[in-house]
C-alpha positions as CSV (number, residue, x, y, z in Angstrom):
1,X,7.0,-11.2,-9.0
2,X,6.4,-8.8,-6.2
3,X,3.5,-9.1,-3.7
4,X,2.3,-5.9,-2.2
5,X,-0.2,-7.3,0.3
6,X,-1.4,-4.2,2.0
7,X,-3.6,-1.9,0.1
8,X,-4.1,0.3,2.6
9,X,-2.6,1.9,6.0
10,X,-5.1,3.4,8.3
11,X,-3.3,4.6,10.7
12,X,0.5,4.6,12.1
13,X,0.8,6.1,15.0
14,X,5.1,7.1,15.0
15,X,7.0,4.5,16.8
16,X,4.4,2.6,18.5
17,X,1.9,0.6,16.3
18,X,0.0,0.4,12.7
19,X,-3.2,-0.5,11.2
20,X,-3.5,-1.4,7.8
21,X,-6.1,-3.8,5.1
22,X,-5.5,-5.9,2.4
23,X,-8.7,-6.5,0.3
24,X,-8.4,-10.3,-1.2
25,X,-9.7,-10.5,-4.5
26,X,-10.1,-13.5,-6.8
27,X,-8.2,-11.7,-9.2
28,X,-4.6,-12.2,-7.3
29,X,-2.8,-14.6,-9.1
30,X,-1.6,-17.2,-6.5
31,X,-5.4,-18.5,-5.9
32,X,-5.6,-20.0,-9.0
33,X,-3.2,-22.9,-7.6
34,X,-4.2,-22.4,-3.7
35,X,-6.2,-24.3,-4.1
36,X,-8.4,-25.0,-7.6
37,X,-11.5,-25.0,-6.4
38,X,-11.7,-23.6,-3.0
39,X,-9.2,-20.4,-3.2
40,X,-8.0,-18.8,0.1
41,X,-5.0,-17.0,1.4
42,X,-1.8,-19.0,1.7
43,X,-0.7,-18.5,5.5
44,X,2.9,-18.1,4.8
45,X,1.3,-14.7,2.8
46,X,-0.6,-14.1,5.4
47,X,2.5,-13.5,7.7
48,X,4.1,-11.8,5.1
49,X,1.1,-8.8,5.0
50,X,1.9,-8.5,9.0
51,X,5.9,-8.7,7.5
52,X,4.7,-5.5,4.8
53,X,2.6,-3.7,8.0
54,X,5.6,-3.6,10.3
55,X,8.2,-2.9,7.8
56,X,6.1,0.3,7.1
57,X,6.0,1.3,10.4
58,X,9.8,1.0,10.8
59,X,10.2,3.0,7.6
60,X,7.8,5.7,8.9
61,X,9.9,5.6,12.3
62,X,13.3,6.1,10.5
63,X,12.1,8.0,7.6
64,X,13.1,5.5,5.3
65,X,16.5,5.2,6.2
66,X,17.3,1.3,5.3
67,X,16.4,0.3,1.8
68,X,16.0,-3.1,3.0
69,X,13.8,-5.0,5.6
70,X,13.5,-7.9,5.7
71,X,11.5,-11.1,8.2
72,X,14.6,-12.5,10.6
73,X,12.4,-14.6,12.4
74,X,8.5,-15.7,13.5
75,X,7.7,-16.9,16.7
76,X,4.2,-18.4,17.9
77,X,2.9,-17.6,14.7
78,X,-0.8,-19.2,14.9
79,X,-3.5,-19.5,12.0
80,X,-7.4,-19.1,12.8
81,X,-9.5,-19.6,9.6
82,X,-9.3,-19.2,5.9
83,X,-9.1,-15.9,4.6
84,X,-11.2,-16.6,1.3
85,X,-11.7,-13.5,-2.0
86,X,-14.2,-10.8,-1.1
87,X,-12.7,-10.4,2.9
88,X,-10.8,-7.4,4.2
89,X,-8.2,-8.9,6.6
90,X,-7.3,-6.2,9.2
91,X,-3.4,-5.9,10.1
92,X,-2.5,-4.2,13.4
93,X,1.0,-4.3,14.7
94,X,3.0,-3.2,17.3
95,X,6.2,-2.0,18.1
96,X,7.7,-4.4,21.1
97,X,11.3,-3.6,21.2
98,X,13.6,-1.8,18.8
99,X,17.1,-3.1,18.9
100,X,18.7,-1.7,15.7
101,X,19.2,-3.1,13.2
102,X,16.7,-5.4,14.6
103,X,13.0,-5.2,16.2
104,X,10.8,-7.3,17.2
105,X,6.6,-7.0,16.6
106,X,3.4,-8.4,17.8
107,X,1.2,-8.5,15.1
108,X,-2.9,-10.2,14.6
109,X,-4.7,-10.4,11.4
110,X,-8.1,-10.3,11.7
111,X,-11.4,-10.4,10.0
112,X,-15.1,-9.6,11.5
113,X,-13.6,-9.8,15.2
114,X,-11.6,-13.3,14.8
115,X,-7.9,-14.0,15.1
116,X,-6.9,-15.1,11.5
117,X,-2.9,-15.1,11.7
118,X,-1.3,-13.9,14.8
119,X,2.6,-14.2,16.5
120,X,5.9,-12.3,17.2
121,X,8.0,-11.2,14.1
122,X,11.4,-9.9,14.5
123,X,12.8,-7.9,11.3
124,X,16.3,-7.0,10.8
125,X,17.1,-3.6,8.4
126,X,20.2,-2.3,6.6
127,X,21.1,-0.7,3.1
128,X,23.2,-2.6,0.2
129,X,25.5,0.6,0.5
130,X,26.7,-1.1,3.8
131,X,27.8,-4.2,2.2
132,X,28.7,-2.5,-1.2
133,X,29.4,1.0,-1.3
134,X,29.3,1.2,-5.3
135,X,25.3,0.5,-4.3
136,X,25.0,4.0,-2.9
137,X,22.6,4.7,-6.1
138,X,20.4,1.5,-5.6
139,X,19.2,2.3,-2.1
140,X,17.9,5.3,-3.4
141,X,16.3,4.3,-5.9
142,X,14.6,1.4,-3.7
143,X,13.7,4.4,-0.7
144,X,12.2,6.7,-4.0
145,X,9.6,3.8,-4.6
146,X,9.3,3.0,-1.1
147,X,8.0,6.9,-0.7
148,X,5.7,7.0,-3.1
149,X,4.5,3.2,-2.1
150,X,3.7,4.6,1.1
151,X,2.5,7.6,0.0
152,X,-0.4,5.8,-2.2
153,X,-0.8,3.4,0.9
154,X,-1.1,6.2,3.2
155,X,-3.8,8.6,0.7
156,X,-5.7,5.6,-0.4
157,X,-7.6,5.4,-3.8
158,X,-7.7,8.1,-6.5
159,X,-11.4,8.0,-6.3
160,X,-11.2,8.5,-2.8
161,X,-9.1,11.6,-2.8
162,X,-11.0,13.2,-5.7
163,X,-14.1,13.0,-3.8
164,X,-12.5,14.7,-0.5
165,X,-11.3,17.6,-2.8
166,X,-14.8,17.9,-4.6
167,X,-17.5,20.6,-3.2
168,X,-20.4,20.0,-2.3
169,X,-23.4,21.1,-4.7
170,X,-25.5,23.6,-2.5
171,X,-28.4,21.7,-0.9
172,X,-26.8,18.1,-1.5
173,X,-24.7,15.7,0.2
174,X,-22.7,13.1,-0.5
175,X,-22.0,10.2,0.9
């Protein structure tokens, strides 16, 4: 199974930082087991949101050049409280040094004003091309779903989009 933990990117701005959401909601599988009872965010997923954030932002950077990026290492990684169904845990994170193929990230997560995971990621990037050339058709089929990933991260909901497009009836607004 793949998890997509952001469900949302606020804003990027190009080579420097990005702010994105992910919305917990009872219905994601892995809280069934973590734990019965008393379900909250595991912190190794957690890390892997602010993983997702910064790997968009390098992919928005490069225009999607590697097909693969992937967590190299976490430093200083520290945990504040449990992130628990019905929270919107903020991601921001930003661009500390780009050493291609690897760069490094400060990144918080955070929810009503408090620190819930924050540290240093480094994240290492290349394409299976480079390792196999006969996978020259596989990266781009990975970048093609990358794009329109991002592109749905980036727009947000259907709902939301239909409603920017749709006029306003004389003499009423809408919120």
């Amino acid at each position: 199974m793949r998890f997509v933990l952001i469900d949302r990117i606020l804003e990027v701005k190009p080579g420097s930082s990005l702010h994105a959401v992910k919305n917990l909601s009872l219905a994601e599988e892995y809280l069934s087991d973590h734990f019965p009872g008393f379900p909250v965010m595991p912190g190794v997923l957690m890390l892997e949101a602010l993983t997702q954030a910064a790997a968009w932002l390098i992919r928005d950077m490069e225009d999607f050049a590697h097909s693969i990026i992937v967590l190299k290492q976490a430093k200083t990684i520290k945990y504040g409280s449990f992130v628990e169904p019905g929270r919107q845990l903020e991601l921001k994170v930003d661009l500390v040094s780009d050493d291609s193929p690897n760069a490094t990230f400060k990144g918080v997560g955070v929810i009503d004003g408090q620190e819930m995971v924050k540290g240093r990621i480094v994240l290492t990037r290349y394409n299976l091309r480079d390792r196999n050339p006969l996978l020259h058709a596989t990266d781009a089929q990975i970048v093609a779903g990358l794009r329109d990933l991002y592109s749905t991260l980036r727009k947000g909901s259907v709902g939301a989009r239909a409603m920017s497009r749709t006029p306003e009836p004389a003499g009423v607004k809408l919120l």
